[in-house]
Structure formats: C-alpha cells, structure tokens
C-alpha positions in Angstrom: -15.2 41.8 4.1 -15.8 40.9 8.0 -12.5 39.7 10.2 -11.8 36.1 9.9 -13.3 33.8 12.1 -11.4 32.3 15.2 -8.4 34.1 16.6 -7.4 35.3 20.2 -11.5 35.5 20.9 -13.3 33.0 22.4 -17.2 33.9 21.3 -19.2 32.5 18.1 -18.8 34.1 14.4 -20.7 36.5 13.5 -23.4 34.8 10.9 -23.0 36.0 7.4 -25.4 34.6 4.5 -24.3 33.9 1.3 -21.2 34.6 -0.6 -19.0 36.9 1.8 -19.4 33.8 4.2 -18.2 31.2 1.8 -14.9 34.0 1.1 -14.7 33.4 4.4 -14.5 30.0 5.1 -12.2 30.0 1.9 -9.8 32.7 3.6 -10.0 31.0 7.3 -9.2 27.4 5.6 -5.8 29.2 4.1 -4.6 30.8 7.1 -5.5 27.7 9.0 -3.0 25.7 6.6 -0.1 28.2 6.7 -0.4 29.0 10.9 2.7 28.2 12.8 2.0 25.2 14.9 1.8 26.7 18.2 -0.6 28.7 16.6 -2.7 26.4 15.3 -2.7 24.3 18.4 -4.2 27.1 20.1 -6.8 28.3 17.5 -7.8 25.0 18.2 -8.1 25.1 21.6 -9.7 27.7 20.5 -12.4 26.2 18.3 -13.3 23.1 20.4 -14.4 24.8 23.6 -16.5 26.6 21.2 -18.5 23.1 19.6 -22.1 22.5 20.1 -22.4 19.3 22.1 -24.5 17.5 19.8 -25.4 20.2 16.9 -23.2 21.1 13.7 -22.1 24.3 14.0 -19.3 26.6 12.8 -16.3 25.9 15.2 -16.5 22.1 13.9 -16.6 23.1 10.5 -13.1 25.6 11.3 -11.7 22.7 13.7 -11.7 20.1 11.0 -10.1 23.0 8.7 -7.1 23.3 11.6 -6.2 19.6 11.6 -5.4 19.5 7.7 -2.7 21.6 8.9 0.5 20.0 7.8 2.5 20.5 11.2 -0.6 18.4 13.1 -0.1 14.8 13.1 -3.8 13.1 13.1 -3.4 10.4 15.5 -5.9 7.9 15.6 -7.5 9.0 18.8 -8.1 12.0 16.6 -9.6 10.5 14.0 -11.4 8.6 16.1 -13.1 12.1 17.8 -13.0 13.7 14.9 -15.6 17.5 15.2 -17.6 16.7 12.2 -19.7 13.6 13.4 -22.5 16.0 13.8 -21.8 17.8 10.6 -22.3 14.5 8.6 -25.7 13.3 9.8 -29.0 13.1 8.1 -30.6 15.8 10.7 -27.9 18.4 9.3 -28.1 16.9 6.0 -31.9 18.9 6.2 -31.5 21.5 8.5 -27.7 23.0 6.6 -27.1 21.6 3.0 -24.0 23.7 3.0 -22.5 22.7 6.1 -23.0 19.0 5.5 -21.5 19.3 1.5 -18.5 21.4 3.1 -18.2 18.9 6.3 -18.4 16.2 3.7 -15.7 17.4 2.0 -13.2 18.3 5.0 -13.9 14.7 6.3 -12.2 13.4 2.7 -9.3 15.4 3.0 -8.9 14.2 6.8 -9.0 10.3 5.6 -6.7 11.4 3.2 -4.6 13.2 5.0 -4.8 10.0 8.1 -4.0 7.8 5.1 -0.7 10.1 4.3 0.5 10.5 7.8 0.1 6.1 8.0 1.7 5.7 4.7 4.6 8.3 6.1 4.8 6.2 9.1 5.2 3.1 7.1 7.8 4.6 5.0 9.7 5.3 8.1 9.5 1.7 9.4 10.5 0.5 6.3 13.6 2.6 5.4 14.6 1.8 9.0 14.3 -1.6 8.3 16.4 -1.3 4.9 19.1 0.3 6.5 18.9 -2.4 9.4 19.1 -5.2 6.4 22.0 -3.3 4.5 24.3 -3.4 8.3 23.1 -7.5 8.5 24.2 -7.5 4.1 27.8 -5.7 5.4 28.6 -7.8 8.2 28.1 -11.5 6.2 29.8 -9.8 3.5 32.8 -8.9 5.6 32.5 -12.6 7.2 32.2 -14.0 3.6 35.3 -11.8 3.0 37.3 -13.4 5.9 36.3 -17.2 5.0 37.5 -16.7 1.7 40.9 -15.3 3.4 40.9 -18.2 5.5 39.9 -20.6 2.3 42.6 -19.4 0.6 45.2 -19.7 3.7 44.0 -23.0 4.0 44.6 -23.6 0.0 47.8 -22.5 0.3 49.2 -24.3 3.0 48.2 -27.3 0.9 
C-alpha cells in the first residue's frame, strides 16, 4: 500500500487508479477522525494551501474529511467556505464521477455534522436557561415560604 496522503509534506499525492486509491481515501478519512486536534488543525493547514483555485482536486476531497473531525467545531463561516464547492459541480460531475459521488457524500456528513454542532449549541442555551428558571422557581418559592410565615403570624395575632 502507498503512505497516506497529507502529513508533515506539503506536495500533491501521488495519483493512484483504482482500488488501492479508494483504501486510501478509506484509511486517510480514519486517521483524519481520530488525529489530536492540534494535529488536525495543521494537516489542514496543510490541505488548503494545497486546493486548486477553481478545480476539484484531492486536498478538497481530504480537507472536507479533516473537518468531520469531532474536536473541530464547523462554524458558519466554515460552512459557508466549505472546500468541496468545486467537487459538487456539473463540470466535475463529467470530468471525476468518483470525486463528485465521494464529495457528495462528505458534504452530507458536514450538514449533518453543522446540524449536530447547532442542535449542541441549542441544548446548551437551553439547559442554561433551565437552570436560570429553577434559581427564579427557588427564590418565589422561598418568598411564598416567608408570606405564608408572615400569613400565619398575622393569623395568629388575630
């Protein structure tokens, strides 16, 4: 099997037909969703100084694989400049069927993944929220607590 893609070098991959390619890709994708993320911030660096202006090639393909990386937050500035625009257009659609099914299906798992990281976000707010409620719940139950004191004072002065 050839080395893995990516790493400390900064020149293209090596092109490699068929199935040892897509073992590959398979492999790369794996150690790009268990790097460190320090790691993975730089193999990113890595991969976008590396992307063909206007062209789909490889590096988009492994950059899109790097942000599914759980300890990368995708921000909306990132999904907003995400690397596989190129992948998913008709021009690559007829020049790399396989790049466009693969970028196809790396640009599902990055909504998906956006759509996590939102609902995460929310869940956050939300629980923040509770626990803001619950204080506002405790405090007019104590206050409810000391008119009933007071009610009862009252009552029994009576």
């Amino acid at each position: 099997m050839l080395p893995l893609p990516g790493g400390v070098k900064e020149e293209p991959l090596p092109v490699v037909e068929g199935s040892d390619r897509l073992e590959q890709l398979i492999a790369y994708f794996d150690l790009a969703l268990h790097m460190s993320r320090e790691e993975v911030k730089q193999e990113y660096a890595v991969q976008r100084k590396l992307l063909a202006p206007d062209g789909c090639n490889e590096p988009r393909l492994l950059a899109a694989m790097l942000m599914m990386n759980p300890s990368l937050k995708i921000s909306s500035k990132t999904e907003k400049s995400s690397p596989l625009g190129p992948c998913l257009d008709e021009k690559n659609k007829m020049e790399n069927l396989e790049n466009y099914r693969l970028a196809r299906i790396l640009q599902v798992l990055l909504d998906e993944k956006g759509k996590l990281q939102s609902a995460q976000r929310r869940l956050v707010a939300t629980r923040y929220r509770v626990n803001v409620l619950k204080q506002e719940i405790k405090g007019l139950n104590e206050k409810l607590e000391e008119l009933k004191r007071i009610e009862d004072s009252i009552r029994g002065r009576e």
